[in-house]
C-alpha positions in Angstrom: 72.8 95.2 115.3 74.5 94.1 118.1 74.0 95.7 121.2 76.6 98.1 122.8 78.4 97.7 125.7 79.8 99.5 128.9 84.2 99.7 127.9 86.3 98.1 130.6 89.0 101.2 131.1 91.3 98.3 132.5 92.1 97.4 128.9 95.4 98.3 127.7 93.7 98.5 123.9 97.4 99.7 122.7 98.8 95.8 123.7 100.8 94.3 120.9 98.8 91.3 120.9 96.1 93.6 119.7 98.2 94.5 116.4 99.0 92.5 113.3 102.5 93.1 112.0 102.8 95.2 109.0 105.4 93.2 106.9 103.2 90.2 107.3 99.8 92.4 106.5 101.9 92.9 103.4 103.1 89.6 102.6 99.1 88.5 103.3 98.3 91.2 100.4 100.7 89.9 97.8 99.4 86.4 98.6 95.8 87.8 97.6 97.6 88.4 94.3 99.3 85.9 94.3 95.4 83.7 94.6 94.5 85.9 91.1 97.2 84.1 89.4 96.6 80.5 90.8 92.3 81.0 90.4 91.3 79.3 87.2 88.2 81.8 86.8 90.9 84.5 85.9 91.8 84.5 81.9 95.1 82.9 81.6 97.0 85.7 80.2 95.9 88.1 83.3 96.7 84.6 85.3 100.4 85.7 84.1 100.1 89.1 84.6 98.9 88.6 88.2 102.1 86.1 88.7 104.4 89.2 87.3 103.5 91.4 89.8 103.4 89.5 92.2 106.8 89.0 91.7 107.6 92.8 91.0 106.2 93.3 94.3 107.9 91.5 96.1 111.5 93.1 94.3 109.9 96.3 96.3 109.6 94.6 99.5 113.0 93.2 99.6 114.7 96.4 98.4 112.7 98.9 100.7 111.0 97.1 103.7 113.5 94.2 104.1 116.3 96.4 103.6 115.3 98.7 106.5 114.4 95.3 108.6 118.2 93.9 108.1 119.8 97.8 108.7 118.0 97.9 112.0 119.2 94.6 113.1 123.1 95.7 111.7 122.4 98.6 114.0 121.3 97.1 116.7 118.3 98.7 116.8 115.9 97.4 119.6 112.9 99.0 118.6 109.5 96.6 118.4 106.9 96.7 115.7 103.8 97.6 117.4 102.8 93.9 117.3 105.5 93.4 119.5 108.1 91.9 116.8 111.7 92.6 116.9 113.2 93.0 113.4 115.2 89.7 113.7 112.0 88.2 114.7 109.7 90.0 111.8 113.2 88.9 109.3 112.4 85.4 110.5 108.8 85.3 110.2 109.3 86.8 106.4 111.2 84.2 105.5 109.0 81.3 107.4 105.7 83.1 105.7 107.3 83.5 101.9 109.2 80.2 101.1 106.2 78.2 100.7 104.3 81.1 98.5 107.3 81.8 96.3 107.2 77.8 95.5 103.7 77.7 95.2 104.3 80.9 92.2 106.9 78.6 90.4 105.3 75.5 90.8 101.9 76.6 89.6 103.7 78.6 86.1 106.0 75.3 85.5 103.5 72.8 86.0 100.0 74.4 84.8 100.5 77.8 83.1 102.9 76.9 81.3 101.3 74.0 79.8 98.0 75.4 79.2 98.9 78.1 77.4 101.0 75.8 74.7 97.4 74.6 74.5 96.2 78.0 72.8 100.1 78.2 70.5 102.3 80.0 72.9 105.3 77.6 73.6 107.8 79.2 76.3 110.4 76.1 75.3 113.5 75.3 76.8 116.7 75.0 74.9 116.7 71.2 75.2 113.7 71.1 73.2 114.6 72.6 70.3 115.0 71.5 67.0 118.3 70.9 65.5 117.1 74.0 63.0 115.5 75.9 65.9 119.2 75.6 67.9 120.9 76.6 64.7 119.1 80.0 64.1 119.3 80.6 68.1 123.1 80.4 68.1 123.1 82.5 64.8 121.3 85.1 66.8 123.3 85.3 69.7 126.5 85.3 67.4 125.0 88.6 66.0 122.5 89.8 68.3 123.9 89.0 71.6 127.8 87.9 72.1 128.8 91.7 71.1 126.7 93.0 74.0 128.0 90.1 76.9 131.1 90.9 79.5 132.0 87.3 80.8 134.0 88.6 84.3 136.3 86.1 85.8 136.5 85.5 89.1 140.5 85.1 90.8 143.0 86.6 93.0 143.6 88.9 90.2 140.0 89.4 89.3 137.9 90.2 92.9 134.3 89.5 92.8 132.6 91.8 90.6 130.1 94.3 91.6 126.2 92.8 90.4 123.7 95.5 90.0 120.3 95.3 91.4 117.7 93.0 90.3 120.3 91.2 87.6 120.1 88.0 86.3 123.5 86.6 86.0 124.9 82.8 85.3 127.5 81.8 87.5 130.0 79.3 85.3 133.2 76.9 85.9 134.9 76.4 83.6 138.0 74.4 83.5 141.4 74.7 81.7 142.0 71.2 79.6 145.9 71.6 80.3 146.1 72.1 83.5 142.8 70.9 84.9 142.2 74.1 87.3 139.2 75.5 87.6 138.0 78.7 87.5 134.7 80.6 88.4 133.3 83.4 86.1 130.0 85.8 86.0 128.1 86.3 82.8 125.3 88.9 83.3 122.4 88.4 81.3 121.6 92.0 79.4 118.6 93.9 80.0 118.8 95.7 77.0 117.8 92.3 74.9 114.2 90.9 75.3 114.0 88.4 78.5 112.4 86.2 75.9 113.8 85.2 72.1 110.7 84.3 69.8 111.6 82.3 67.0 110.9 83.1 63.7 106.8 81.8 62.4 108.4 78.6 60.3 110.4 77.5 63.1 107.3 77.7 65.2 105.8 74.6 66.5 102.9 73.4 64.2 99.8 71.5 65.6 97.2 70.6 63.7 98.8 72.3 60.7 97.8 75.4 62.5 100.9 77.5 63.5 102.5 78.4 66.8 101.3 82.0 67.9 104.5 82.1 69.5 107.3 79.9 70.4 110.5 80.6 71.9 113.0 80.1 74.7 114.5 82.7 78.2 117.3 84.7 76.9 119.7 83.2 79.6 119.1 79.9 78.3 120.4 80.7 74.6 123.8 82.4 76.4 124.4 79.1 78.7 124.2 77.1 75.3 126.6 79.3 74.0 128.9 79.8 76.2 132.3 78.2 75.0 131.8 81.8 72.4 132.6 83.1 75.8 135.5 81.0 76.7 137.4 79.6 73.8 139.6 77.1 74.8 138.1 76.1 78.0 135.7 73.6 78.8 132.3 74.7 80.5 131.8 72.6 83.3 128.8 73.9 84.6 126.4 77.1 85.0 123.4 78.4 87.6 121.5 81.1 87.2 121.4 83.5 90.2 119.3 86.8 91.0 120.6 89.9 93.2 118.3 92.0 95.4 120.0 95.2 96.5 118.7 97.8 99.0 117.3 100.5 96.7 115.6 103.4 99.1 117.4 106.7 99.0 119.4 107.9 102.0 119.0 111.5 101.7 119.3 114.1 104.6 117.1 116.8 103.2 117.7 119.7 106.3 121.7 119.1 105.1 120.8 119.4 101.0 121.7 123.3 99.8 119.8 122.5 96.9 117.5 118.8 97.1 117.4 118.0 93.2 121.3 118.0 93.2 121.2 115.9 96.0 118.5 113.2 94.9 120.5 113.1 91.6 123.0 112.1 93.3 121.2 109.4 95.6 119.8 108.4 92.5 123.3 107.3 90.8 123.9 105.3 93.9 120.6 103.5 93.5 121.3 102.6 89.8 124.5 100.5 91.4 122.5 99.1 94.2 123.2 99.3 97.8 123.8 96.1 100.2 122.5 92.6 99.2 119.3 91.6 100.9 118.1 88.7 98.9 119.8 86.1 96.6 117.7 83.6 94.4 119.0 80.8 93.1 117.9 77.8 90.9 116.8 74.4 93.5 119.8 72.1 92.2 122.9 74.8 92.5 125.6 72.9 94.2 126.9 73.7 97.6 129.9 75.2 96.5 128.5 77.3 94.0 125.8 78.5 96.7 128.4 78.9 99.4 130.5 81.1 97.1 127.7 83.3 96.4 126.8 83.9 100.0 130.1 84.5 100.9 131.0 87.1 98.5 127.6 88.5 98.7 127.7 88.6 102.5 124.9 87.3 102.6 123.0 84.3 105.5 121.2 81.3 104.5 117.8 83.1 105.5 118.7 85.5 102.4 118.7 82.7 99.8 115.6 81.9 97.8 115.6 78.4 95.8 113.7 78.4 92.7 112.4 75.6 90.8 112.1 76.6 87.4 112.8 80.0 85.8 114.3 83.3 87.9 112.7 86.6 87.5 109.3 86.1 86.8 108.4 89.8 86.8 109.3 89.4 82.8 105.9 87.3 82.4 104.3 90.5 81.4 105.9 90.1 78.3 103.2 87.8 77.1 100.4 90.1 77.6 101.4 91.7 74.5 100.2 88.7 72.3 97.3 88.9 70.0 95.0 86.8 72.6 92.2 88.8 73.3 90.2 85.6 74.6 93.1 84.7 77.1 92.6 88.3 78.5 90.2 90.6 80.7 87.5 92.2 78.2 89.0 95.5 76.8 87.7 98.4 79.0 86.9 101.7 77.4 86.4 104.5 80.2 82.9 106.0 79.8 82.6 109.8 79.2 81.0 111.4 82.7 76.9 112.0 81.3 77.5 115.9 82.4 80.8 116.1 80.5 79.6 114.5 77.4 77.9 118.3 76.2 81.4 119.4 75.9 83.1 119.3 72.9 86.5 121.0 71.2 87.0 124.6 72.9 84.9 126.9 70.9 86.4 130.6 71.0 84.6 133.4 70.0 86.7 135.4 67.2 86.3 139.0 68.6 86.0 138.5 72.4 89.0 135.5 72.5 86.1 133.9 75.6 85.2 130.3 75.0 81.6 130.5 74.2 79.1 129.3 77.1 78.5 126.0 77.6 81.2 124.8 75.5 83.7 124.8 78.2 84.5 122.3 81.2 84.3 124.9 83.7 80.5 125.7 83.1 79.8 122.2 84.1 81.5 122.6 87.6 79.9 126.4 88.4 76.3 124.3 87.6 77.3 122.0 90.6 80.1 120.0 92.1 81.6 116.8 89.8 82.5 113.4 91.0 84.3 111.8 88.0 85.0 107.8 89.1 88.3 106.2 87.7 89.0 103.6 85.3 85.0 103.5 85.2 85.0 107.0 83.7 87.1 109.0 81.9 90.5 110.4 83.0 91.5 112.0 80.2 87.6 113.6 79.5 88.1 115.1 82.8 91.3 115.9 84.5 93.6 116.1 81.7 90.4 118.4 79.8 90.2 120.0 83.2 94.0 121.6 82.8 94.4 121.7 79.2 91.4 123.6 78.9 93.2 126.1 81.6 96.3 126.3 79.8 94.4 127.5 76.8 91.4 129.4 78.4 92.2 133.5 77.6 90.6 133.7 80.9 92.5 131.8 82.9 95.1 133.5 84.8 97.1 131.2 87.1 97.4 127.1 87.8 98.6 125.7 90.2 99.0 121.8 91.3 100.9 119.0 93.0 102.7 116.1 91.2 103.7 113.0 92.9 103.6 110.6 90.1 103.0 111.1 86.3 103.7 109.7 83.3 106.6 109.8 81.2 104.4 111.4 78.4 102.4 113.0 80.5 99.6 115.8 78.7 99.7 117.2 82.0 102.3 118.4 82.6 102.7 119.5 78.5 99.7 121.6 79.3 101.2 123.0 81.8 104.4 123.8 79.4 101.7 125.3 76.8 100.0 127.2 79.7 103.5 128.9 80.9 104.5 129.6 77.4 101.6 131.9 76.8 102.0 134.4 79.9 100.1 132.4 83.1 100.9 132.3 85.9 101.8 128.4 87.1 103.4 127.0 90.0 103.5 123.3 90.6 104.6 121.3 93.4 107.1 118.7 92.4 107.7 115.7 94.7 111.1 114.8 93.9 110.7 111.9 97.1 108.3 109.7 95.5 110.0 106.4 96.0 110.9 104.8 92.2 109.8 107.9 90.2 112.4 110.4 91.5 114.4 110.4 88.2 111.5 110.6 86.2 109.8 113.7 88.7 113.4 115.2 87.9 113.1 115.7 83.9 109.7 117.2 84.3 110.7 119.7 87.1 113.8 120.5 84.8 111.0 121.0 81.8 108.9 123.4 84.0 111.7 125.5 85.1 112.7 125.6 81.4 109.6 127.6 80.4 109.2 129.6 83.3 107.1 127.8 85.7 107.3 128.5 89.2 108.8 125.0 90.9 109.4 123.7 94.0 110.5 120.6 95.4 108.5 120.1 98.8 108.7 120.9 102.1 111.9 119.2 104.2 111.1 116.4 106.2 107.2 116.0 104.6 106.7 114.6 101.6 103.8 116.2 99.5 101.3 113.0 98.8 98.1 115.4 97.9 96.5 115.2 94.5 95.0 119.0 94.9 95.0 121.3 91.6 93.5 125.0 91.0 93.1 127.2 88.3 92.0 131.1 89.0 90.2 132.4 86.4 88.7 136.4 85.3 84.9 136.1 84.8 83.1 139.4 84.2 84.3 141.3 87.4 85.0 138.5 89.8 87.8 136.6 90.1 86.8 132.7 90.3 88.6 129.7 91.8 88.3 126.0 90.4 89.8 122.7 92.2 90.7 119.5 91.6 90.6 117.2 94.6 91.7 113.7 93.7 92.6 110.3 95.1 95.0 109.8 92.8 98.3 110.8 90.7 98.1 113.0 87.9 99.5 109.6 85.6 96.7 108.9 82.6 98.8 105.7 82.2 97.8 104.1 86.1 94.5 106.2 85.6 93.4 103.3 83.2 94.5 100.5 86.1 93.5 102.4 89.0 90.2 103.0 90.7 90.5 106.4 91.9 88.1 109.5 92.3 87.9 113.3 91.3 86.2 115.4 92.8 85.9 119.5 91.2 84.4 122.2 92.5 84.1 126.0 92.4 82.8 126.6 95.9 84.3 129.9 97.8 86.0 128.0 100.6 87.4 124.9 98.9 89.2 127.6 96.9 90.0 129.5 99.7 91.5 126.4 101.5 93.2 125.2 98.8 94.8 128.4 98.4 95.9 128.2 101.7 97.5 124.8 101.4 99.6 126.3 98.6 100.7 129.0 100.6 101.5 126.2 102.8 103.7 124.6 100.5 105.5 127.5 98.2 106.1 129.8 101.2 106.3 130.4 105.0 102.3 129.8 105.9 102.0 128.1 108.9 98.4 128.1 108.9 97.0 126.1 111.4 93.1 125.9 110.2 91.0 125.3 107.2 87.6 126.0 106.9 86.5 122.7 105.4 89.9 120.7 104.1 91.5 117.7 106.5 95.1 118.7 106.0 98.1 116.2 107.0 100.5 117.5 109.2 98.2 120.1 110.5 94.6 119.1 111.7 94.0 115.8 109.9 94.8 112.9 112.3 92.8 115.0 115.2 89.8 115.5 112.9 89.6 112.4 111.9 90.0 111.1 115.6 87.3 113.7 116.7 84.7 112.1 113.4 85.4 108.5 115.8 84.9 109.6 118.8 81.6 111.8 118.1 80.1 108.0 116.9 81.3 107.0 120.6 79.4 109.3 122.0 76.6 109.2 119.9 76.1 105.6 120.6 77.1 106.1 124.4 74.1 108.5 124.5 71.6 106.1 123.3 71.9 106.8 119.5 73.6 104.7 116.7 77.0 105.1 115.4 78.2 103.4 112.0 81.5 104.0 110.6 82.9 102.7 107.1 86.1 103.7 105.6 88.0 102.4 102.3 91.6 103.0 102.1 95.3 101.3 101.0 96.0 100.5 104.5 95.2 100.9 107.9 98.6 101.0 110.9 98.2 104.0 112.9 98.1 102.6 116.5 96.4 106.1 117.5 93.4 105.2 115.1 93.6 101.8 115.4 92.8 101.9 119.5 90.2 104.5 118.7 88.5 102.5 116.3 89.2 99.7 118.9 87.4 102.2 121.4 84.2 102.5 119.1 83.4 99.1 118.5 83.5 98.2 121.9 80.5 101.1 122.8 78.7 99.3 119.7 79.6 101.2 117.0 78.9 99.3 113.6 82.6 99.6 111.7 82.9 98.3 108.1 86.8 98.6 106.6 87.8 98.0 102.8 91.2 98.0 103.4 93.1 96.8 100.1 96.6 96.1 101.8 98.4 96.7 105.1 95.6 96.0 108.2 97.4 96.2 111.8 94.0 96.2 113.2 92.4 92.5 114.3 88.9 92.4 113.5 86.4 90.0 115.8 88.4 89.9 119.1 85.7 89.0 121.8 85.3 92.8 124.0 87.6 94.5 121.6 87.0 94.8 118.1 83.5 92.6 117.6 82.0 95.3 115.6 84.4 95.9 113.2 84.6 93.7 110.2 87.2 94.2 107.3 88.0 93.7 103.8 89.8 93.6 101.1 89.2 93.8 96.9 91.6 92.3 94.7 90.8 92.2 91.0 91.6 93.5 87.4 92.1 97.2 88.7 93.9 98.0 91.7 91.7 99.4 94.4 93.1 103.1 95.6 90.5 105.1 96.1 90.3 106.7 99.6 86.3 107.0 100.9 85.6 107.8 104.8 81.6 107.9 105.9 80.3 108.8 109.2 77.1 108.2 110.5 77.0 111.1 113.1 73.4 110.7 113.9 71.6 111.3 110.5 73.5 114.0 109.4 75.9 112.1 107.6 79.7 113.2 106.5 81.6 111.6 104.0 85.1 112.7 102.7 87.3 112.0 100.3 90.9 112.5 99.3 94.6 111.3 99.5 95.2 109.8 102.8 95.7 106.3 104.4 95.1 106.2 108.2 99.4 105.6 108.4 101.5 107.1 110.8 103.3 108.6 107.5 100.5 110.1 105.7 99.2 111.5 109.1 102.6 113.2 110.7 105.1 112.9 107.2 103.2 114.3 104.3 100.9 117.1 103.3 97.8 114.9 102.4 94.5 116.7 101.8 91.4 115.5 102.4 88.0 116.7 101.5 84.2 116.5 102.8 81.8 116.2 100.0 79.1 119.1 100.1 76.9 117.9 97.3 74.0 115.4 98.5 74.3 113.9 95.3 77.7 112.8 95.1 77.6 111.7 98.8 74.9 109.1 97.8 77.3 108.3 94.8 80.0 107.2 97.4 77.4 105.7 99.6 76.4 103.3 97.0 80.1 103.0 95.2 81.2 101.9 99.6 77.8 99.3 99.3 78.6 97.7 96.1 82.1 97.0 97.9 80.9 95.8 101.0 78.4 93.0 99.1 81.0 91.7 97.1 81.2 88.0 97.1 83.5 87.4 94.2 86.9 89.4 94.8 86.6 90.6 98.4 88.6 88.4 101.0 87.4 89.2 104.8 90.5 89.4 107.4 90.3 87.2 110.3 91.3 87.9 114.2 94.4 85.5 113.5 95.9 87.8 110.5 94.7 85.5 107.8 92.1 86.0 104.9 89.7 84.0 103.8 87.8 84.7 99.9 84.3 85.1 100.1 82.0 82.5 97.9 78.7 83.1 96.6 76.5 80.6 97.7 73.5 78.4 95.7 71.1 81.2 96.0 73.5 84.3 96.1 75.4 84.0 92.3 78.5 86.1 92.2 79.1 89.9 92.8 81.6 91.4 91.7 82.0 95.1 92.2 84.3 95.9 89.9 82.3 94.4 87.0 79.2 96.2 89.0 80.9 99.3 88.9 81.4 98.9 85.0 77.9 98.0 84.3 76.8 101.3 85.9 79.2 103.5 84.0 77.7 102.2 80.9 74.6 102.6 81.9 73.8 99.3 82.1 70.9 97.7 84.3 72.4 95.2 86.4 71.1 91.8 86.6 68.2 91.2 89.3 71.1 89.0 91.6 73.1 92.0 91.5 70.4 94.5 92.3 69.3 92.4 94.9 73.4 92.9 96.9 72.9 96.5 96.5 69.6 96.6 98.0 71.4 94.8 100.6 74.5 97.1 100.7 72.2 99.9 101.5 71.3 98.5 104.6 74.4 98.8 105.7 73.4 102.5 105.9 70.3 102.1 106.5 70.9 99.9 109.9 72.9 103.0 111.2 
């Protein structure tokens, strides 16, 4: 361990050039996806998959974070990113950092992807390929399938620039009248109510081997630009270039000026279906000047907004393709494992003449034995949460739920437990985020559902938005009224449950209940509590508890003792925590971070940040778990719950955090935080400069991957001596401290 030493006060540890810039820590994220798509140990269908969101991703970033960039800059906003970054200069640098990655996407699907998976019968074809029967059935189609459903829009004096929604795919023609030789420019949009991509029937197929095609086909746009004189009879096409719009898409709302917020979200929401102003413009490589020019200029948009494209636009629609029968091109199929002290319980059993579930039969005996830790995709979600609340909305004893929703499912059993539950005399309230960015509309049916039964709902708390994953259910036993929670690290979604890792923890212990209860109160009424006996709650005592837990390793170590700190979240930018952190490695405390995105911190600067060394886990599940461990001298703390260390989930959202009680479990997140830190297959280490580099196993260190480590355990499977020989070694990094 290296050896502490004395802080020089003189240090300005809050100096931008000891901050990386958060649009950029983002850009290096998607990159890391980006790497899934390009590495050929990844099955080639996920290879596509990886390619698709990495695209989708980056439709975010332009609509939300580059949209705010270019509004600050309209404004005239002088306000520096903590790295010291204007926004013209961070709008630069985006642009100087993405070029090169969004050719490298193309370039790689065009060149290898596409080629190599022809190899196993999918043919993505373009329209000069065809056959002359594969053309003819193809213009049959879009004679009946797809002319009735196209708007050509011309483009004149008469006929100003039409309005093109957000994230459309559109062909800009000329076309040219044969009598008079003018031409004239037109927009077709290309629908998104048709598939992205036309199979053709199996005996147009291409044939190798006499084995047939799995599937062959062509993009959708392509079969409209052969078609296009059905568009414009008696004029001759001249030319067409497919173009892409990115609009700004976050809501504008001022919530302190709303009478009634799901009216005025609604409302927001109809603007976002429309799109607000341009921010990006993508455009195939060899679109003239003029066409380019015209698009600019009636997009308002600069030559830093235009993206050139070799190849196909929009390749977010990839994830078509992981619909085909090819389980060999794919990830092996992962079946989430039922939790060994869950597996007892069966159907509800209710006794006839007392209407009481029998003993032992129900999920709630499990959590009065002891507190739960259920581990997501690894084990069940729907064995434990969704059991958790539908056996409350049908427990006789049960007299009141409550819970938080920030993001579910559009199907969710949830929230139809909680219709079920309502419907037969509880007591439920649930609080309904109606702010969570790209699932407003959806959070708007559901609250309409619950207030349709009788559920108690509300909408948040102006100005905060409610990011904890907290649920409760009060139930009559015998002559004692008893209080069960949920405390999760993720949304109440069964869908993203099977792609995301996330934890639950339940318990029935007296003061979780009690500060739970509180946080409620908090959120339905007028509390302004100000303490909790055990919860971290964001706004009200989180960020200075979680400073305190740093600083007591500061002075633990400054007093001759040890200090070790490791912490997994989504991402790390408060400057607050950041210089604290900052504070503790340069006293010597040992600081492991597995941060999966955004890191403003720089790792490794000589007298600054030596002892902190960070990470981050790409792979088939998306890492979004939230684990904090503290040394403090022996008696070790480690919590769990909703929060990054952000400025916004510390001072703009109720987040609730919880300590873990239970020696057990804490050994459990001991050992899931080592099996991260030895990975040496999908963990990239951040570098002083802002950069990541992959870790490699070496000749005598095979690969570990933790995520495949993680799965192994869940089944109960004994890993492999290489493996157990990493988490002998990731227990060090506990044991050091």
């Amino acid at each position: 361990m290296p050896k502490s030493r004395k802080s020089n006060h003189h240090t300005n540890l809050g100096d931008p050039q000891y901050f990386l810039n958060r649009e950029l820590s983002w850009l290096e994220f998607n990159s890391r996806v980006l790497h899934e798509a390009l590495d050929p140990r990844t099955p080639l269908l996920e290879r596509f998959k990886f390619l698709a969101i990495f695209s989708s991703n980056l439709d975010e970033f332009f609509m939300v974070r580059v949209a705010a960039l270019k509004q600050q800059v309209e404004a005239k906003v002088s306000k520096w990113a903590f790295d010291g970054r204007t926004p013209p200069q961070q709008l630069e640098d985006i642009s100087f950092f993405l070029r090169p990655l969004v050719a490298q996407q193309h370039q790689h699907f065009e060149e290898v992807l596409r080629s190599q998976l022809a190899h196993h019968g999918v043919h993505i074809l373009d329209y000069i390929e065809l056959s002359e029967k594969q053309r003819k059935y193809l213009d049959n189609y879009f004679e009946e399938q797809i002319f009735p459903v196209i708007t050509p829009l011309a483009v004149d004096p008469s006929h100003p620039f039409p309005y093109i929604s957000n994230l459309s795919l559109n062909l800009a023609v000329v076309v040219k009248n044969p009598e008079t030789e003018e031409e004239f420019f037109a927009r077709v949009k290309v629908p998104r109510v048709l598939p992205r991509f036309l199979p053709l029937p199996p005996e147009l197929g291409i044939h190798r081997n006499s084995k047939p095609a799995i599937w062959t086909g062509i993009p959708l746009e392509q079969a409209i630009a052969h078609n296009l004189e059905s568009l414009f009879p008696g004029m001759n096409i001249q030319e067409y270039h497919p173009f892409r719009i990115t609009r700004d898409a976050d809501l504008e709302l001022e919530e302190d000026e709303a009478d009634d917020l799901l009216l005025a979200i609604e409302q927001e929401l109809r603007k976002r279906r429309v799109g607000g102003t341009p921010v990006r413009l993508e455009i195939q490589a060899h679109t003239p000047e003029t066409i380019r020019s015209r698009l600019m200029e009636d997009l308002e948009l600069s030559e830093n907004d235009v993206y050139e494209v070799d190849g196909l636009l929009g390749l977010r629609d990839l994830m078509y393709f992981m619909s085909l029968p090819l389980p060999e091109l794919k990830d092996p199929p992962w079946q989430s494992v039922v939790h060994h002290r869950l597996q007892r319980i069966r159907d509800l059993r209710i006794n006839p003449h007392t209407r009481e579930i029998e003993e032992g039969s129900d999920f709630f005996s499990v959590i009065r034995e002891r507190d739960l830790l259920v581990h997501h995709p690894y084990q069940s979600f729907s064995t434990s949460v969704v059991r958790f609340i539908t056996q409350a909305a049908h427990d006789p004893n049960v007299l009141a739920i409550k819970m938080t929703l920030y993001r579910t499912s559009g199907d969710s059993p949830i929230v139809n437990a909680l219709i079920t539950a309502a419907e037969t005399g509880k007591q439920i309230s649930v609080l309904v985020e109606l702010k969570a960015r790209f699932d407003e509309e959806n959070n708007i049916y559901w609250a309409r559902r619950l207030e349709s039964v009788g559920v108690h709902v509300v909408y948040g708390l102006v100005g905060l938005k409610t990011h904890s994953k907290i649920a409760m259910v009060v139930r009559r036993e015998q002559d004692r009224i008893r209080r069960y929670v949920h405390i999760g690290t993720g949304n109440y979604n069964h869908k993203t449950a099977r792609l995301y890792t996330d934890l639950s923890l339940f318990s029935c212990r007296e003061d979780l209940g009690a500060d739970v209860t509180d946080v409620f109160n908090f959120l339905t009424g007028y509390s302004r509590q100000k303490s909790y006996r055990q919860l971290l709650v964001a706004p009200v005592n989180m960020r200075d508890r979680f400073l305190s837990l740093i600083r007591r390793e500061i002075e633990n170590v400054q007093n001759g003792y040890s200090g070790r700190i490791v912490a997994k979240m989504n991402s790390l930018v408060d400057p607050k925590i950041i210089t604290t952190l900052y504070e503790a490695s340069r006293v010597g405390v040992q600081i492991d971070l597995i941060v999966r995105g955004i890191c403003c911190l720089r790792p490794g600067l000589k007298d600054i940040s030596e002892n902190i060394r960070v990470i981050s886990i790409v792979g088939r599940f998306l890492e979004h778990s939230r684990i904090f461990y503290f040394y403090n001298n022996g008696q070790e703390e480690i919590f769990l719950g909703s929060a990054d260390w952000m400025p916004r989930n510390l001072d703009r959202r109720v987040e609730v955090i919880t300590p873990i009680q239970d020696n057990d479990i804490a050994k459990d997140l001991q050992e899931i935080l080592g099996i991260m830190l030895a990975d040496n297959r999908q963990a990239w280490e951040l570098q002083p400069d802002g950069s990541y580099v992959q870790r490699r196993a070496g000749e005598e260190c095979p690969d570990s991957c933790s995520q495949k480590a993680l799965m192994a355990m869940a089944q109960g499977v004994n890993i492999v001596a290489s493996n157990l020989a990493n988490q002998k070694k990731s227990s060090v990094y506990f044991d050091e401290a």
